[in-house]
N, C-alpha and C positions, 0 to 999 in steps of 0.2 A: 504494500500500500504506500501513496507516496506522503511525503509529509508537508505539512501546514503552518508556517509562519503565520502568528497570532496575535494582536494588540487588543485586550479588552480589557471593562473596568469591571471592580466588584461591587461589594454591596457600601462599602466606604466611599466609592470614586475613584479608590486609586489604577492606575492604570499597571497592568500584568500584560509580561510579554514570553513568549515562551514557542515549543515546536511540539508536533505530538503527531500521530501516523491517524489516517480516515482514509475510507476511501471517494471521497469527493467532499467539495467543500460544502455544501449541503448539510452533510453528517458532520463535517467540522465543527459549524454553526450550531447545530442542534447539543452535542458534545459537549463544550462552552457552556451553552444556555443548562442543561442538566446540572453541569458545575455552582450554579448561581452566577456566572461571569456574562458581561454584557459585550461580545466582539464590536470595535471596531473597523478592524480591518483582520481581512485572514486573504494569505495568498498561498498556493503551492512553492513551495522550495524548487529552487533551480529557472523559476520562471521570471521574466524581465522585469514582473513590478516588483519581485524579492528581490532582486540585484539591485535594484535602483532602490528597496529602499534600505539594506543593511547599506551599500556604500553610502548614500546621499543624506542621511535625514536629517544633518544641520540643517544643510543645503537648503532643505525641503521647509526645514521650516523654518529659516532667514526669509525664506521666498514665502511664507503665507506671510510672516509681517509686514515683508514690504507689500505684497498684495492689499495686505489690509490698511498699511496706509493711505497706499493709493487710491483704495475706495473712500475712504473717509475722506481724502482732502478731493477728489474730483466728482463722488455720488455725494457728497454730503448733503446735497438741496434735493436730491432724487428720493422718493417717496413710493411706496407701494401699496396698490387700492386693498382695503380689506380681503374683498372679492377675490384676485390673484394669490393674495399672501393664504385666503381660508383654502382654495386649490391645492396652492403647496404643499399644506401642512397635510392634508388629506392624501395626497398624494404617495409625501414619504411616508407616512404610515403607513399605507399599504404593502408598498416594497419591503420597510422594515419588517412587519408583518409577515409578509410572503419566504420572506428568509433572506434575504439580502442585507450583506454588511451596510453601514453607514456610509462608510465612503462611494461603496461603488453605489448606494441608493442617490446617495448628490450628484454622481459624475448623470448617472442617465437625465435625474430631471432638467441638470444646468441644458442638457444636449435637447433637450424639448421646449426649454422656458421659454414662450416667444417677447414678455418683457425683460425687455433689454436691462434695467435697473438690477431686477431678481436675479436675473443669469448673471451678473457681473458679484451681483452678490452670492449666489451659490456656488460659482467658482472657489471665490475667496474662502466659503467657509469649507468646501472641500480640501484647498489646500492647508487651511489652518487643523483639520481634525488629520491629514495627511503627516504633518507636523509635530503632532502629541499633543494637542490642547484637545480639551473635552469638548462637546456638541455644545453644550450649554458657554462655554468661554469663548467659544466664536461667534455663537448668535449674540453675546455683548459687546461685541465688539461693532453691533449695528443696531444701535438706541435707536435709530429714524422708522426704523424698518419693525425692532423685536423687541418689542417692551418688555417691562420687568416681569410681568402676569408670564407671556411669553417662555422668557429666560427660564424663572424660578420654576415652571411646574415641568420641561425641559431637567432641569437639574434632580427633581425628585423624582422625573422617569429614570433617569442615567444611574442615578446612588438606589432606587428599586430594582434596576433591571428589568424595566418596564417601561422602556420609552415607546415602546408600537403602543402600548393602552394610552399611554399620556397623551401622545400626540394623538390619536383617535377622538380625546376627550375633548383636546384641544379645538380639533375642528366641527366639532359638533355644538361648543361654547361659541367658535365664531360664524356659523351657520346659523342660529338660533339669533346672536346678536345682530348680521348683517340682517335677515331675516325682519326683523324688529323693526329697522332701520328703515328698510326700504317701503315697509308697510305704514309707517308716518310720514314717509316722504311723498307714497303713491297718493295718500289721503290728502296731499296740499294739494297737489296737477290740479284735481277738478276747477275748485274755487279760483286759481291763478288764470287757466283757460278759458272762465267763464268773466271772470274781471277784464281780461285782454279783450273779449268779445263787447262786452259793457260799453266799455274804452271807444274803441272803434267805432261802434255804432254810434256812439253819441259825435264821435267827430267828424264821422259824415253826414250826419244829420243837421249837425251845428254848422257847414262849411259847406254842402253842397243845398239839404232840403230847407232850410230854415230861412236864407237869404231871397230864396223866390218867393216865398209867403209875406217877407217882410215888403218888398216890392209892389207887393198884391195892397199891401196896406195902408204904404207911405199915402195913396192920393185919398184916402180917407177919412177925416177928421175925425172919427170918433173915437175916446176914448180907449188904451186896449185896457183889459184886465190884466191885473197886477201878474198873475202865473205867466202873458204871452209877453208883458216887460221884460219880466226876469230871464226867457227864453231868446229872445230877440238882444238883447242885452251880449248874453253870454256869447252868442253868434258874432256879434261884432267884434268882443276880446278876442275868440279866438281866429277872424279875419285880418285883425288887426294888422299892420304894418312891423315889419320886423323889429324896427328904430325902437319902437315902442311894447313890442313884445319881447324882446330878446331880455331886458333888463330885469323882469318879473321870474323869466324862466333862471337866470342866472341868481338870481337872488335864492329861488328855488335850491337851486343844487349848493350854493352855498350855506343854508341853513341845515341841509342835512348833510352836508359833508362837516359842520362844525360837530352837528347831533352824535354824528357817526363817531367823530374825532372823542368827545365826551364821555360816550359807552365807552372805546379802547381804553382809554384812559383811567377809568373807571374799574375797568376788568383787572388792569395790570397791576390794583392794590388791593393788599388783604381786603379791609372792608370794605371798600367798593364791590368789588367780585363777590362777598359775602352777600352785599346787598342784592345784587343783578340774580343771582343763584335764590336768593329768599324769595325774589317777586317772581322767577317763573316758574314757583311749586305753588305759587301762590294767585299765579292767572288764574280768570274765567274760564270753564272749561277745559284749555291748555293744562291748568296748571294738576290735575288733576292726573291727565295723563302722563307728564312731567316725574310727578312724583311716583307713579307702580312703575315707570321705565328705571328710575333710581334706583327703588327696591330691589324691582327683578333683577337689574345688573349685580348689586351689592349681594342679591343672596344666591346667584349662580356663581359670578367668578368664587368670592369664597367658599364654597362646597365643592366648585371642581378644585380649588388649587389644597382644601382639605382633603380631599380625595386620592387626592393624587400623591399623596404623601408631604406636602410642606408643613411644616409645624405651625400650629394657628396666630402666634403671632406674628412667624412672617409673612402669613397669607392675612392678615387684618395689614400691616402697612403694606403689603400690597394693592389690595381691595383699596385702602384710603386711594391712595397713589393714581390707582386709576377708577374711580368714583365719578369723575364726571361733574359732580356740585360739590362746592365747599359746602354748603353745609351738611350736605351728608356725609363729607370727611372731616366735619369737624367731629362729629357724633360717632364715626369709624375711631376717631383717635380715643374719644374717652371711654370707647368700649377696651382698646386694646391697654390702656393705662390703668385700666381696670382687671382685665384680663391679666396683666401682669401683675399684679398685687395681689390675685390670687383668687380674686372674685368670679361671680359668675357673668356669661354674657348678658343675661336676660336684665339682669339689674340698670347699667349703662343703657340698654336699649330703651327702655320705657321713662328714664331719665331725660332722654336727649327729644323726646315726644314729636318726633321725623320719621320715624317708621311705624307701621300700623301696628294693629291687636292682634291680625293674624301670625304675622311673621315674630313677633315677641311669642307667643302660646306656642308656634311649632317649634321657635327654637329651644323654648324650656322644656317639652316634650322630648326635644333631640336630646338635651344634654341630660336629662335624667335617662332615658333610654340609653344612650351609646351610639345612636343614628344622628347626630347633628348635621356631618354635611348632606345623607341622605333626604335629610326635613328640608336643610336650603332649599337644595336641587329642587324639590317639590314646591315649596314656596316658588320657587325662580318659574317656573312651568304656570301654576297660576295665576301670576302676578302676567306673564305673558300673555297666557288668553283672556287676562281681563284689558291687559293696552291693544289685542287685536280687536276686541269684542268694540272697547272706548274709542279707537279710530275710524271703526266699520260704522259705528253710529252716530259719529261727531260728521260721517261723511254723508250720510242719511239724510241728516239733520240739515245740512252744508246746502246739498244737491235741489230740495224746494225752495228752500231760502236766496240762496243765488238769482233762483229762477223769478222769482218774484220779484226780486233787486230789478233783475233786468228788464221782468214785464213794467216795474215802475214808473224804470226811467222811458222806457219807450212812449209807455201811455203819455204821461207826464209831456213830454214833448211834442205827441198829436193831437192832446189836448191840448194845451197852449197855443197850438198853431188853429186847430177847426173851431175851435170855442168865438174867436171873434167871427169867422167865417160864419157860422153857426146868426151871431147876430146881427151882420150885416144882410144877411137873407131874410131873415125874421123884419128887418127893418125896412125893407126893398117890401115887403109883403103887403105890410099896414099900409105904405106910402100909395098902394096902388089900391 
């Protein structure tokens, strides 16, 4: 049988390197895995990537750092859509899954990635695990691209020897969250489409239909009603002459670019951002579904990254870390400051009065049980179908309300314009 040059980690992290006889790399892999050992790389003895890597593997991994510099100082402003990055991670999990080493699972997908940012970044992290850096110390070495949520539950697949489940978790936390995502976002189109429409109408109306009717009227001396003033009015503003409209429209964009400048500025300070964060849990309608998208994040990522083996306090400042509202991370923190003193979670939670009754009751359930991240998880899943349930019905709600906006303003404008008409005939009538 021939033999197998071997790089894997244990249940510590540490990396073990060693030879040992199979008869294909298959059974190598599985051999390994038996041991409790996590392969990153396994090659046949005697064959060109074992040559190259018992001679080369300073070499090899002078060459991921410079790789990796050079992503950092030339990808640094490059960014990967959720969408792409949730593919990826699905992806290798399945290869890993299927039984393929780490490395060679990066070489095939870099050789498929059609975004150019990601394959420049999968190279990199091929050759940094090529190298002797762990899975997880590569993907840190790309904050733009692999957050800490990311990184960390990466690290407690690698030190379990369970990085195909981790990553499997992983893409099903970011399927569910893009998911989420796009279902608030599909719920805005309508109203936005039907506003554009609004828009339009009225500026042909005001610009082509409204100006003939006015003409119809000038030789008339009577009286119009105050609604075909206001109509005939508006018609002139916006026929008006550039000289004198351009100044109104420019004043326009000035006040909401200072607006705009005010929010930024706003955000970029603790309290400010605290403030901006309080008023949109605290919207109309919005704010409502605002607040179970917070929850549901807060009690998925923590139960997958409890799940997945991180210890609860580094999966709370993670969770804080990436929360999405200060003040749900402010109420993250004094769960984990509490949590660190030795308290229980449920106490801080009903303290910080940001999270509901539900999600406080199941997690006292969990933690008396022993099932805590499985109670998240569950929380995270209903709190989901309550923001699809709240966007399907805010969209409901949206869709006759628009409608009637827009019969409003139509009517509103034919009336205005027939309303005199209406009494010029009525007047023409008597006279005869």
């Amino acid at each position: 049988m021939p033999n197998f040059i071997y790089s894997a980690l244990d249940a510590k992290g540490e990396q073990t390197d060693g030879v040992f006889s199979a008869s294909s790399e298959a059974e190598a892999i599985q051999m390994l895995r038996a041991q409790h050992l996590f392969p990153t790389q396994v090659y046949e003895e005697g064959t060109v990537k074992a040559a190259a890597r018992s001679i080369a593997p300073k070499k090899s991994r002078g060459k991921s750092k410079a790789s990796s510099m050079n992503m950092t100082i030339g990808k640094a402003k490059n960014t990967v859509k959720p969408k792409v990055l949730m593919i990826f991670t699905r992806q290798l999990a399945t290869l890993i899954d299927a039984g393929l080493p780490l490395l060679r699972s990066l070489t095939v997908l870099e050789k498929q990635e059609p975004n150019p940012a990601l394959k420049s970044t999968i190279s990199v992290l091929a050759d940094s695990v090529q190298g002797g850096s762990t899975f997880s110390e590569s993907l840190a070495q790309h904050p733009k691209i692999f957050n800490k949520l990311y990184v960390n539950m990466v690290k407690a697949g690698e030190l379990g020897g369970v990085l195909e489940v981790v990553l499997n978790r992983l893409a099903e936390y970011q399927e569910k969250a893009q998911k989420l995502k796009n279902k608030i976002a599909s719920a805005m189109i309508y109203p936005a489409i039907v506003m554009f429409i609004a828009v339009a109408i009225m500026v042909f109306l005001m610009v082509v239909i409204v100006p003939k009717f006015k003409e119809m009227f000038n030789d008339n001396d009577a009286e119009l009603p105050l609604i075909s003033q206001v109509v005939f009015g508006f018609s002139e503003f916006c026929l008006a002459t550039p000289i004198s409209i351009i100044p109104n429209v420019v004043w326009m964009f000035v006040a909401g670019f200072i607006f705009y400048l005010v929010l930024g500025a706003m955000g970029k300070t603790k309290r400010g951002r605290e403030v901006l964060d309080r008023l949109k849990l605290h919207l109309p309608v919005f704010g409502d579904i605002q607040r179970k998208s917070a929850v549901s994040r807060f009690a998925r990522t923590l139960g997958t990254l409890v799940t997945s083996g991180v210890p609860i306090l580094q999966a709370l400042n993670i969770t804080r870390d990436t929360a999405g509202n200060v003040v749900i991370s402010n109420a993250i923190s004094k769960v984990h400051e509490a949590v660190k003193e030795g308290e229980s979670i449920v106490t801080p939670l009903t303290a910080s009065g940001v999270f509901p009754n539900m999600l406080i009751s199941m997690v006292d359930v969990g933690e008396e049980t022993g099932q805590l991240p499985e109670m998240l998880l569950k929380v995270a899943d209903v709190y989901d179908d309550e923001v699809d349930s709240a966007v399907t019905a805010l969209t409901s709600i949206l869709e006759p309300i628009m409608i009637v906006f827009l019969a409003l303003i139509v009517g509103a404008v034919v009336f205005a314009l027939f309303l005199p008409l209406i009494k010029m005939i009525s007047t023409m009538s008597e006279a005869q």
